[in-house]
C-alpha positions in Angstrom: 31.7 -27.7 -32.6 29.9 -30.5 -34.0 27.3 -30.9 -35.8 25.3 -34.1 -34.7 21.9 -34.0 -36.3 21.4 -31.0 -39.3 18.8 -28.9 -38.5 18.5 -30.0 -35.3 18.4 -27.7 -31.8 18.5 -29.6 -28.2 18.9 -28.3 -25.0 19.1 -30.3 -21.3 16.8 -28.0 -20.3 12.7 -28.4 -19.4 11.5 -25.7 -21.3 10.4 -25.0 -24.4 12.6 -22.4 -27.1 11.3 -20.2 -30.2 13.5 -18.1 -32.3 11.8 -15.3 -34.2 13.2 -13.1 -36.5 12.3 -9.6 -37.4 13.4 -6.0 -38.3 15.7 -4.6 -36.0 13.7 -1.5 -36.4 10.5 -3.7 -35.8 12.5 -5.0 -32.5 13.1 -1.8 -30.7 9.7 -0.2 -31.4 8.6 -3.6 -30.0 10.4 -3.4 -27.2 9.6 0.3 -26.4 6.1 -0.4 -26.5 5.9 1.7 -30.2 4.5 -1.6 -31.9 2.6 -4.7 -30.7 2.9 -8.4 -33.1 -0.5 -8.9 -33.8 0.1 -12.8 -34.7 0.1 -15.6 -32.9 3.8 -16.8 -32.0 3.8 -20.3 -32.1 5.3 -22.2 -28.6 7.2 -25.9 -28.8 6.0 -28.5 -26.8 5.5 -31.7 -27.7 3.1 -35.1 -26.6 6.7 -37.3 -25.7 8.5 -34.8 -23.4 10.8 -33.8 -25.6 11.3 -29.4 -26.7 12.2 -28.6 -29.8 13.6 -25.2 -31.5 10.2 -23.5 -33.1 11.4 -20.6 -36.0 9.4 -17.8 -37.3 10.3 -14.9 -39.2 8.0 -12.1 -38.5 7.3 -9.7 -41.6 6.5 -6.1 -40.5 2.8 -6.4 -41.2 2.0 -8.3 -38.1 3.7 -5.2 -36.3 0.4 -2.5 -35.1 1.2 0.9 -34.2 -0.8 2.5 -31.7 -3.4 3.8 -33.2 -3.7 0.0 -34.9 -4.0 -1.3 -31.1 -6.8 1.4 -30.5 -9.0 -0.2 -33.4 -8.3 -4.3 -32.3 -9.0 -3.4 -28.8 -12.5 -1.5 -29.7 -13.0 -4.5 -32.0 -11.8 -7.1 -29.9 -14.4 -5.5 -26.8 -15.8 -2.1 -27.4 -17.5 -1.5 -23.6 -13.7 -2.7 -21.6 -11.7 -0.8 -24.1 -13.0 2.9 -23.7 -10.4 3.9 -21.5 -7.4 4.0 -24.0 -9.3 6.1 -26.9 -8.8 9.2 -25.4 -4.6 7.6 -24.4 -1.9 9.3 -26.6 0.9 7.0 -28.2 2.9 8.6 -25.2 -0.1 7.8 -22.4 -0.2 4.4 -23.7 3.4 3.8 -23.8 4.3 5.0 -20.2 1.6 2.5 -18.8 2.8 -0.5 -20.8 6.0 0.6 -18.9 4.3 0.4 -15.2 4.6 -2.9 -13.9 0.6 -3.7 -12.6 -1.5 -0.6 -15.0 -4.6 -1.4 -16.0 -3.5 -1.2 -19.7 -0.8 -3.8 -19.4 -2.9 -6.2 -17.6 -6.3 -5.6 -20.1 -4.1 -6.5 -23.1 -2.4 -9.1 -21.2 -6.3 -11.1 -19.8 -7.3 -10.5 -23.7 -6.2 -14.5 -24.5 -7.6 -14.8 -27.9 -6.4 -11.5 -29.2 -3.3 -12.6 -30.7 -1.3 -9.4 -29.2 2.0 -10.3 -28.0 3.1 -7.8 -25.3 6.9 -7.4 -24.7 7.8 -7.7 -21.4 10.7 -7.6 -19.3 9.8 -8.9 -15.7 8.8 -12.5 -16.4 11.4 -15.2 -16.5 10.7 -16.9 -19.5 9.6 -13.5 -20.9 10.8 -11.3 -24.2 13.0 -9.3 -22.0 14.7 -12.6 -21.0 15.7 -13.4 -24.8 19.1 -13.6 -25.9 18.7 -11.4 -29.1 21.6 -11.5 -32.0 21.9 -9.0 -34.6 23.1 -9.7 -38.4 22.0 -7.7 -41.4 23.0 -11.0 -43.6 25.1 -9.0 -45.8 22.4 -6.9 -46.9 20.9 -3.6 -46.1 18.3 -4.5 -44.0 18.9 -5.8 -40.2 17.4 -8.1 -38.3 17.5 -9.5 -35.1 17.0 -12.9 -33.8 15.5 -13.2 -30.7 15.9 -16.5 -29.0 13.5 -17.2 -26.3 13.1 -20.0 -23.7 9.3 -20.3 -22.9 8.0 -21.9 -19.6 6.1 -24.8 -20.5 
């Protein structure tokens, strides 16, 4: 392979592509609906047309537990969030798994919460990533998860 531009990541197709990198650990609690990124994760698009590769490396702080997503939701709207303060970490958990529960669409209408919700049924979704794993030579592993985004 050649390399044509450093630095550089194209693709033919129309959509937009992220890579984040994280914790492998901070990945599967992620994915099993343990954790929730409490961050914004930034999207490529551009004015001209043109997609770019957007990277970000996600520490572990912007993971929340459960309990964390409890206190942002009461926060974030303490009348619509009643429902889930009496929802174990195993309640809440098995309706982020259902595909249409009230949970999982709540978090999902909250736009300007910054919660990033995994999920596995959308197309350009996280359960659509291509995910590579590496611990760098070092103790700790990662994984990074490379996403295309609809745009």
């Amino acid at each position: 392979m050649k390399t044509v531009r450093f630095g550089t990541f194209e693709t033919n197709s129309s959509s937009c592509h992220s890579i984040t990198v994280m914790r492998k650990q901070d990945w599967e609690d992620f994915k099993n609906y343990k954790k929730f990124i409490n961050s914004s994760i930034d999207r490529t698009d551009s004015e001209d047309g043109y997609y770019g590769l957007e990277a970000q490396f996600l520490n572990p702080d912007v993971f929340i537990d459960l309990d964390e997503l409890k206190k942002k939701l009461s926060e974030i709207d303490p009348e619509g969030s009643k429902f889930i303060e009496n929802m174990t970490s195993e309640d809440i958990q098995r309706e982020m798994n259902k595909r249409d529960s009230e949970l999982r669409n709540y978090i999902w209408d909250l736009h300007d919460s910054n919660l990033e919700v995994y999920d596995d049924d959308d197309e350009c979704g996280w359960g659509m990533s291509k995910v590579t794993e590496s611990n760098f030579g070092g103790d700790t592993e990662v994984v990074a998860v490379s996403r295309e985004i609809c745009c």
